[in-house]
N, C-alpha and C positions, 0 to 999 in steps of 0.2 A: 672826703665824704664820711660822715659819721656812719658806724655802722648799722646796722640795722633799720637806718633812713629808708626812704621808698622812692626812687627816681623819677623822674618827672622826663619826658617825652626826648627833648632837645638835650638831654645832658648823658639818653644812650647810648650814641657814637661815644664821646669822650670817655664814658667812663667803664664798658667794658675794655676788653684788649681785644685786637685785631686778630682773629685767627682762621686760618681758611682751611676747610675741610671737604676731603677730596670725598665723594660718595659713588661708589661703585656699585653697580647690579648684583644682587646677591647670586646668582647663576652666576655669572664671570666669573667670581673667585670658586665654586664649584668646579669648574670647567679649566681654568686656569689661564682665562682669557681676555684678553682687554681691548677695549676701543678697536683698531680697525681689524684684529684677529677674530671679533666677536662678529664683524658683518661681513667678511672673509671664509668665515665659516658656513655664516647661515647661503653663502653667493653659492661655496660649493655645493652645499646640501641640495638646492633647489638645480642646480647643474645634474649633481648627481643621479638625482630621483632615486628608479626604483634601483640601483645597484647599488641604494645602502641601505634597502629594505633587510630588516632582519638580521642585519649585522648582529654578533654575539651569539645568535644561535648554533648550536651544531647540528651540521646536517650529518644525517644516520645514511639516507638513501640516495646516494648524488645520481643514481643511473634511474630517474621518475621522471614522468611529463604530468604536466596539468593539460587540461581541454575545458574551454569556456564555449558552451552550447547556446547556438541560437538557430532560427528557424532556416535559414541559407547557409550562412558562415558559420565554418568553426574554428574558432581560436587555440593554437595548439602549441605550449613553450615546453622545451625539452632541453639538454643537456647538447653541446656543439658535436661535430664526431671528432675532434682530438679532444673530447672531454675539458675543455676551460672556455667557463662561459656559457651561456646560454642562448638562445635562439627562438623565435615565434616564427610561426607560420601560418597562414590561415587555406583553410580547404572548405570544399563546398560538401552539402550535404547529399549529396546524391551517391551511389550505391560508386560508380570507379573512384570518385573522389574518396572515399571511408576508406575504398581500399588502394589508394595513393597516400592516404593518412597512416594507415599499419606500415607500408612500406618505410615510408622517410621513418616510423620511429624505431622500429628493425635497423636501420642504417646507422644509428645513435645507440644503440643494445640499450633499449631504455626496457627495465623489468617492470615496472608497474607504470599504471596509468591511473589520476585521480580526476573524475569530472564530476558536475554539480547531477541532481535528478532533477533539474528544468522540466515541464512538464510532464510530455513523450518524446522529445524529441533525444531523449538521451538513449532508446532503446533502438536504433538502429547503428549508433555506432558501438554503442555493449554489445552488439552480437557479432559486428565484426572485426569486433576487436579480440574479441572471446575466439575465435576461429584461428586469430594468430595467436594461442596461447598467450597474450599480456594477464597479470596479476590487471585484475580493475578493480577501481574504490569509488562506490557510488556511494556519493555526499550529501548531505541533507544540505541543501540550501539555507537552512537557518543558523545551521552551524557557522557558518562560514558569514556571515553577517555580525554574529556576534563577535568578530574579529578586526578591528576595527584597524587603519594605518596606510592605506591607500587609496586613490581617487576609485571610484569609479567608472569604468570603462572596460570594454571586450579582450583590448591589448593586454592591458594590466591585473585583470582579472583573471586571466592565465598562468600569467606570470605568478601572480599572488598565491595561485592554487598548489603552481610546482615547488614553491617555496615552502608552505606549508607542508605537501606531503613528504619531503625531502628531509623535513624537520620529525616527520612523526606528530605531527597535528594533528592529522585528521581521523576522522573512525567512518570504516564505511557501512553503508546502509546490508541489511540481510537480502538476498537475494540469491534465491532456491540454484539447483543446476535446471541445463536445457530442458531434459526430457522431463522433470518436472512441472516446468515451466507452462508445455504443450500442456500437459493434464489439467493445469490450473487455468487455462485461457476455457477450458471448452467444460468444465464444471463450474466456472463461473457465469459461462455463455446458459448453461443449462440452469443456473441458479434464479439469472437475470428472468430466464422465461418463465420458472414459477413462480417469480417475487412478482411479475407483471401480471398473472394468473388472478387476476380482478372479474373475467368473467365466470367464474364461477360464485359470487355472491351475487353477481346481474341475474345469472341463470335463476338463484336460486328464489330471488324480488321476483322474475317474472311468475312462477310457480307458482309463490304465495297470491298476487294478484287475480290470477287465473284459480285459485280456491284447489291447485291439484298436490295433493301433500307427497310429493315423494320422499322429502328427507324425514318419513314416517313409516314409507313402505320399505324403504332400505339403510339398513346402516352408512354406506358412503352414498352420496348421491354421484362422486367420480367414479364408480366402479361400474362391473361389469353392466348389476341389473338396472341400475340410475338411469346409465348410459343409456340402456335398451328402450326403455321407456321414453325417454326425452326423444330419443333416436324418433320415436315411431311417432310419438305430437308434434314432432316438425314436421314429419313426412304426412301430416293428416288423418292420421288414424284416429277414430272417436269410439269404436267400438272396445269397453274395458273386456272381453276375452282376448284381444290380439295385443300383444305387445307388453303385457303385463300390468298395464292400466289400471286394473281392478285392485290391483295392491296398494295403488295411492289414497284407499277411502281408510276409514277405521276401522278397526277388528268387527265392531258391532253391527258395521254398515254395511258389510261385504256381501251378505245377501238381496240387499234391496237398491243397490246405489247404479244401477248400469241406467235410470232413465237421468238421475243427478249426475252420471260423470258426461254423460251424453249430451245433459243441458249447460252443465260449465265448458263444454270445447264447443260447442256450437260456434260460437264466435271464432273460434281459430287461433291460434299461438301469437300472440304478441312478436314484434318484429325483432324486440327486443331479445326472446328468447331464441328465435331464430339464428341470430347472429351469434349471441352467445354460443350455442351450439357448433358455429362452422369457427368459432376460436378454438374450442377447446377439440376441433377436430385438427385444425394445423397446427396446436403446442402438441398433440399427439404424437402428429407425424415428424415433427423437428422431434420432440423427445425421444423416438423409436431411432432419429438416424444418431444423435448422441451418444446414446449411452453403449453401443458398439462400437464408437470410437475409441470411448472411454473404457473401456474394456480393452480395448486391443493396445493402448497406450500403459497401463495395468500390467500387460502379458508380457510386456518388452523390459518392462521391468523387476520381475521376477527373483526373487533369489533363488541359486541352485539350491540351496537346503530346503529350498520349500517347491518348488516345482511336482506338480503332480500329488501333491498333499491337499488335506483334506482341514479345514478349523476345526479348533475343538469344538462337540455340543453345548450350549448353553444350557449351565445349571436352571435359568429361569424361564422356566416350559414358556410361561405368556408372550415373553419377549420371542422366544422364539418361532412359536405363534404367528402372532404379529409380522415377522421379520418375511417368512415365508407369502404371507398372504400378501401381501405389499407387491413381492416380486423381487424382495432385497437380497436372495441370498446369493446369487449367484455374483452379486458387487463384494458383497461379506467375502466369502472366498480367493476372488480377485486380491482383494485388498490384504487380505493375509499372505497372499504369499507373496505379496510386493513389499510389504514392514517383517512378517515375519513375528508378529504379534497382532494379538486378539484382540485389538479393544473395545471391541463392541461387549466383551463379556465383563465390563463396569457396567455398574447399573447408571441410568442417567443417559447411557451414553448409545443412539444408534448410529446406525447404517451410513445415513446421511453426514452426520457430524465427522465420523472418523473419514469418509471420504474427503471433506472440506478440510481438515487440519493434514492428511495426507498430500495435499494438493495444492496446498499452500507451502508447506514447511518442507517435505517428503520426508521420506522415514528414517533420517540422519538428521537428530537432532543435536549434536556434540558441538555446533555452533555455540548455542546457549550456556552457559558453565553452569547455573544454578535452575531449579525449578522457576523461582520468582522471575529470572528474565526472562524466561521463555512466558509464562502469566504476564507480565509486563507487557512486551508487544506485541502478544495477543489483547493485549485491551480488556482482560478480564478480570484484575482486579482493580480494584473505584482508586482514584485518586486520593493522598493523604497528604493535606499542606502539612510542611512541618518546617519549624524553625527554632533555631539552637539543639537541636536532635530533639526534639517535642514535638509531639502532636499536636496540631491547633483546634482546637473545638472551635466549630461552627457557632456561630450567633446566634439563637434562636429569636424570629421573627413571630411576633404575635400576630 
């Protein structure tokens, strides 16, 4: 064949050379493996399952259980009691079965315990598990998704956890002590009831319809003389010298307005006001039995350095003012000798607020190492995308 010719179809066999070349999977030669060690391997893997999960990691905590929560059953893998190997068990959720759950893992000396925050269903075995002293690591759910390497299921989703914790994977969620805890349930119970506190702008639509101006004659229409007033148009009073009626006209009208107050109530209170009325008469009575709870919850918490002390005065008379007229001081006081600091004496900042961050967080806040994580999950400062350590500016949308 001359060189540099162009072969023609039939004369390729003849006129290369025969050469046979073996081609191997680039993984094999990785692994060190050939033909039947390569499907040998994958036989045992899937034999294996989860007792080659995580192979190569070091475990830090071998004496950890995981718990996979559901609504009946709970899924519980821990450590054997001659310590080699590991174990599941599943228990119900009912109050002896939680505590047949503490028991078997007292039987295993397991020190910590890591479970997911699944709804609510995670808080009655935190508390009784918190009762037999175990270390607990309540786990965001999302974290643990982003961790990808095993099926999905109850069984192995335990398993997966104690693996993880065992490893020092996991970070647990904040979550206050007990007696904190109490304070936070019934200042939140009391929060719900004034976030729900819609009748008082019903109250105050009926008023205007009815032509009777009280949020003119009083500065709060909640307060004492508001109160009185409304009190006594529901109960049918029309005459403005009983009940303070005559103060809902205008400064200029107050001499001549008793036959006009007499001819707008003629018709009678709206029904609407009426009710309004017998609401803000039971958030009264639930508000009066709270905030003595919440107080004597306060008292048990006390520090000895502050017991029987007194807050300092507030440099800002207004605020102080204000604080007294409310009815707040005696929570102010409370609240100080339970943190042991003042901080209602920020400006910006009352009564209510330090309550709510006290009753949330309680007054040991050395969980947080810097300011910004304790702002962090407080959720109070804005979100900032960033990528490659930069700030991303927003789009602006015309």
């Amino acid at each position: 064949m001359a060189p540099g010719r162009r072969l023609n179809i039939g004369e390729a066999p003849v006129a290369l050379p025969q050469i046979r070349i073996h081609v191997w999977p680039t993984w094999a030669f990785v692994f060190g493996k050939r033909g039947g060690e390569i499907a040998g391997s994958q036989k045992e893997t899937r034999t294996a399952g989860d007792e080659a999960e995580g192979q190569g990691l070091a475990v830090l905590r071998p004496n950890v259980a995981g718990i996979d929560l559901a609504s009946e059953i709970h899924w519980v893998c821990a450590p054997n009691v001659d310590g080699t190997g590991r174990e599941v068990e599943k228990f119900g959720a009912t109050t002896p079965e939680l505590e047949r759950m503490a028991e078997w893992l007292k039987q295993r000396q397991v020190e910590s315990v890591a479970m997911e925050n699944t709804g609510v269903y995670w808080i009655a075995p935190y508390e009784v598990l918190e009762r037999y002293e175990f270390e607990i690591l309540l786990v965001d759910t999302r974290e643990l998704a982003r961790v990808p390497g095993r099926k999905k299921s109850d069984h192995v989703d335990c398993k997966w956890i104690q693996r993880l914790h065992s490893c020092g994977l996991l970070r647990g969620s904040f979550r206050p002590a007990e007696q904190v805890c109490r304070i936070r349930t019934l200042v939140r119970d009391r929060g719900n009831l004034v976030a729900a506190a819609d009748w008082l702008r019903r109250m105050q639509k009926s008023l205007d319809q009815m032509n009777v101006r009280v949020h003119r004659a009083v500065n709060d229409i909640e307060g004492a003389t508001g109160m009185a007033i409304i009190r006594a148009i529901v109960k049918g009073e029309r005459r403005p010298e009983v009940g303070g009626i005559a103060r809902c006209a205008l400064p200029e009208e107050r001499g001549t307005n008793r036959r006009t107050i007499e001819r707008t109530l003629s018709g009678g209170p709206p029904i609407q006001l009426t009710g309004s009325a017998a609401d803000v008469r039971c958030g009264a009575e639930r508000d009066c039995r709270l905030r003595p709870e919440i107080l004597r919850q306060l008292a048990a918490m006390e520090r000895e350095e502050c017991r029987g002390q007194q807050a300092p005065k507030l440099k800002n008379v207004n605020k102080a003012q204000k604080i007294k007229s409310r009815g707040e001081q005696t929570m102010r006081q409370a609240l100080y000798r339970m943190s042991g600091v003042d901080a209602t004496a920020i400006d910006t900042i009352g009564v209510g607020t330090v309550q709510v961050i006290l009753s949330e967080y309680g007054p040991d806040l050395s969980r947080f190492a810097t300011e910004k994580q304790f702002v962090q999950h407080a959720t109070l400062a804005p979100h900032q995308p960033t990528s490659g350590g930069k700030k991303l500016k927003k789009e602006e949308t015309g």
